[in-house]
N, C-alpha and C positions, 0 to 999 in steps of 0.2 A: 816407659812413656815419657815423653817431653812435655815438660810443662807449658813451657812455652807454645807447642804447638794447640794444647790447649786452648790458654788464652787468646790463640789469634783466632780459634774457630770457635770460642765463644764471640767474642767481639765483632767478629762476620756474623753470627747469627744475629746482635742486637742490633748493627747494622742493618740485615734486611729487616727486621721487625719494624726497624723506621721507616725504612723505603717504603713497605708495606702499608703500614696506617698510611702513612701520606701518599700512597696509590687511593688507599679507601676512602682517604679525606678528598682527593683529589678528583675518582670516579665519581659519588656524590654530589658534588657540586656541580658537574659539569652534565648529568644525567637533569639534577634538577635545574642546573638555568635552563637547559634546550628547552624545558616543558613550559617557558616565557616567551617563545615564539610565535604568540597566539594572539587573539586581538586586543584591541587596548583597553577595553572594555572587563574582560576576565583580569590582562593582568592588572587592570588597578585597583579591583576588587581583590583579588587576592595578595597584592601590597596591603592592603589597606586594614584586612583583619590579619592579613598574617597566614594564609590559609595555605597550608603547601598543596599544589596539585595532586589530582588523584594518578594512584599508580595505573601499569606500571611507568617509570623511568627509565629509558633507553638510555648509556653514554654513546659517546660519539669517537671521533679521530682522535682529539684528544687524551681518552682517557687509553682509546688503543696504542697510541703511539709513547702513551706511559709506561702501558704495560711492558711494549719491546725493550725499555731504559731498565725496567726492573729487572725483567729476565734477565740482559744484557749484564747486570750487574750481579746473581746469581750466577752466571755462569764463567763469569770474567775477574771480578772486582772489582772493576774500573770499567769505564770504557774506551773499549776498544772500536774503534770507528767502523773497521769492515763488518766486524759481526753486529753491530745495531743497524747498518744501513740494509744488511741482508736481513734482520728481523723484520724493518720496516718493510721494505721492499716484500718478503713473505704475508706480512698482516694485511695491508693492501690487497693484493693479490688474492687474499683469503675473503674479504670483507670490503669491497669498495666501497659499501653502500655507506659507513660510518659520518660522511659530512665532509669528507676532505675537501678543502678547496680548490680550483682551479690548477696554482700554480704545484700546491702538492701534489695533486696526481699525476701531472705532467714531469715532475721528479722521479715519483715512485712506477713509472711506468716505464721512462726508462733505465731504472735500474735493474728493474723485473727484464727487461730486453739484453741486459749485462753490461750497461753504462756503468762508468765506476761514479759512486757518488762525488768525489770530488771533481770529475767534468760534468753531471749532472747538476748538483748544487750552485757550479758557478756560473752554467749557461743562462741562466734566466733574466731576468729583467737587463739583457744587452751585457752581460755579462758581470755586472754588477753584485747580482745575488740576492736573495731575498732577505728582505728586513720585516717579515710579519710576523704574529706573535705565535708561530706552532713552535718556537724554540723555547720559548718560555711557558709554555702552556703543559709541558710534559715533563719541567725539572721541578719540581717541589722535593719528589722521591730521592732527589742526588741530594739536595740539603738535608734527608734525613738520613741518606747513606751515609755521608763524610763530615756531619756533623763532629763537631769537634778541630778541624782545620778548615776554616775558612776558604784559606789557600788552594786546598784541594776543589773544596766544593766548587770554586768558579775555576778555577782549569777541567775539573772533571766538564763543568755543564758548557763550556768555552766548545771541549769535544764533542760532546752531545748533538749541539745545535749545529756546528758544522757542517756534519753527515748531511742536512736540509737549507742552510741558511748560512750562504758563503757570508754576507753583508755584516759587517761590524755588528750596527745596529740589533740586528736579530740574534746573535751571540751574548751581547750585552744585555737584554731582556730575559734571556737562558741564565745568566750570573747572576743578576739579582734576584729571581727569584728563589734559586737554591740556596744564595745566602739568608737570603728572609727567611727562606726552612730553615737551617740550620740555627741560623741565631733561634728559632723557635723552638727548636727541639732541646735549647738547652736554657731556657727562658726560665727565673727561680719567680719566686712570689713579687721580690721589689724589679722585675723589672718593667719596661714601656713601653707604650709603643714610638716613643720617638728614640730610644737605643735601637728599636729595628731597622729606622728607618734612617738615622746616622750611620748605623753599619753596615747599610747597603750602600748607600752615599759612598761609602769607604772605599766598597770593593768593585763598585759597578765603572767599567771605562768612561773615559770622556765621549760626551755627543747626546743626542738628543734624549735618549730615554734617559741618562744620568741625569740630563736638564730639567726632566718631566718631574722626577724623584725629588732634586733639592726644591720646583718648584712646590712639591706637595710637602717639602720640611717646612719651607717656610710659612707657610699659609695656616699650618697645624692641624690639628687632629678633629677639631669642634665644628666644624665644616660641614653643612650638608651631603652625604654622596651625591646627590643630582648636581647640588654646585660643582665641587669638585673637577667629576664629571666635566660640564662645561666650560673646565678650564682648562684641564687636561685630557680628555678625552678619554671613551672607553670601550674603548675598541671597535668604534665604526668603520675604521680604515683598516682594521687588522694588522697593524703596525704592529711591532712593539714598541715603539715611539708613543702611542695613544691606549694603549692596555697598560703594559708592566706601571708606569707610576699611577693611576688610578688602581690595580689591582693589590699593589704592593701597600698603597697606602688603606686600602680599605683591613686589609692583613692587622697593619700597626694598629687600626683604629677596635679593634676589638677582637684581639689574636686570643683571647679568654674564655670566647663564649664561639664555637663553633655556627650555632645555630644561628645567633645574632649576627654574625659577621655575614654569610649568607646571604641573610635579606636585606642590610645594607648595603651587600653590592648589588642585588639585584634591582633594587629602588631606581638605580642610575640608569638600569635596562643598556643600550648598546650588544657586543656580544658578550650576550649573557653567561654564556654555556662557557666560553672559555676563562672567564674572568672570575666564576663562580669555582671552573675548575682550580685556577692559581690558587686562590683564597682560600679554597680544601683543602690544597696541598699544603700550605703550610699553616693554618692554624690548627689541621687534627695535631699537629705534632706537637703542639703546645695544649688541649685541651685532656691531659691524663686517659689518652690513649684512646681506645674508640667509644667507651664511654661519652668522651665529647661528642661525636657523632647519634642524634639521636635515633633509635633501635629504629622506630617507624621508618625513618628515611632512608637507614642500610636495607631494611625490606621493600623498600619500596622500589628500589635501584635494581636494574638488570642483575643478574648474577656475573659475577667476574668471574675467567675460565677455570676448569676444572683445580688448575695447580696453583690457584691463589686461596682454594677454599676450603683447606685445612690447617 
């Protein structure tokens, strides 16, 4: 027996165990912001005491388009672009009903038709590409896959997002937020949330959403989310120019407490579901595992498929 082989199939196993919670962290969130789509009335009542919705909790695109990252990385290690874009493109095809947006399904439709994702992803917005936040709305899991190299984590989520989102911008929202898992996932007792959000600074390219980010370094952690919010934006426009630095920073601002973090970002309202998803994604992986998630809300959330539930 090789030892070494050993080690590297344990190591893949802890691996997926992180992807994993931070799918669970991930579905979660993104099941409970959708259930804020409601009138203003319930949600500021249920702001106000704190009241989480009654089940069940449905996820949405998001959390589906996690799960193809996850498998993808189960069955690959890495990703590999053709076979996530054929997940995608299958998940879809299986479940349109999940929330996908306009320009998404116009992607995944035709790749379902046998468009290769890379003339697919680049046709859109005049060729441009898309810069909204479904790139970063489904990397949490790669920061807890490649935790430990930085480096990897934003080349892996760099690929990820491609498959959907030729445009800088939207690849750069897919980086930072995998780094923010990863930094998360290896978070000791002294650290902060302004080391997360220096080391996303780090790794995140130049251009707007990096601008968003140093804007929320500066301003700091003590901030309203609604303010925040109204300075950076949270996901009204589906950018990732107006999600990932208001998401990322709600991360920093209380990557301890799962639950807490949560209702913080959902306080700021915008899109809720995705922003609630980022924020799953990376603080389960700081909060000692699903423990930080608390039990009523993993019951309360849809069932994830058959092969994530044992």
């Amino acid at each position: 027996m090789n030892p070494n082989s050993d080690k590297l199939a344990a190591d893949r196993d802890a691996r997926l165990r992180r992807a994993l919670l931070s799918l669970q962290g991930l579905s979660v969130g993104d099941a409970f912001g959708e259930k804020f789509f409601v009138s203003e009335q319930v949600v500021r009542r249920r702001l106000e005491h704190r009241d989480p919705p009654p089940p069940p909790w449905f996820w949405t695109d998001d959390t589906a388009m996690a799960i193809s990252i996850v498998r993808t990385l189960r069955d690959c290690g890495r990703i590999d672009r053709d076979h996530l874009a054929s997940r995608f493109a299958q998940s879809y095809n299986r479940e349109p009903h999940r929330g996908y947006g306009g320009m998404a399904r116009s992607i995944l439709r035709a790749m379902n038709e046998g468009v290769s994702w890379k003339i697919a992803s680049a046709q859109v917005f005049d060729g441009m590409g898309s810069y909204g936040n479904g790139g970063a709305m489904r990397a949490g899991p790669l920061g807890g896959y490649f935790a430990g190299s930085y480096h990897e984590a934003a080349a892996q989520a760099r690929a990820s997002a491609q498959v959907t989102h030729a445009h800088e911008e939207g690849q750069a929202g897919a980086i930072a937020v995998a780094v923010a898992a990863a930094w998360a996932a290896q978070a000791d007792d002294a650290a902060t949330g302004e080391q997360m959000l220096d080391t996303v600074l780090e790794w995140t390219p130049e251009g707007e959403t990096r601008s968003g980010l140093a804007r929320t370094r500066r301003l700091g952690l003590d901030l309203e989310p609604e303010h925040m919010a109204g300075l950076v934006g949270c996901g009204w426009r589906v950018s990732a120019q107006d999600t990932v630095p208001f998401a990322v920073w709600c991360a920093a601002r209380a990557f301890r407490n799962y639950q807490d973090a949560l209702w913080q970002t959902t306080a700021a309202l915008g899109d809720v579901d995705t922003t609630c998803a980022i924020v799953g994604s990376i603080v389960a992986l700081s909060t000692h595992g699903e423990n930080g998630i608390p039990a009523e809300w993993l019951a309360a959330r849809e069932s994830l498929p058959a092969d994530f539930n044992h």
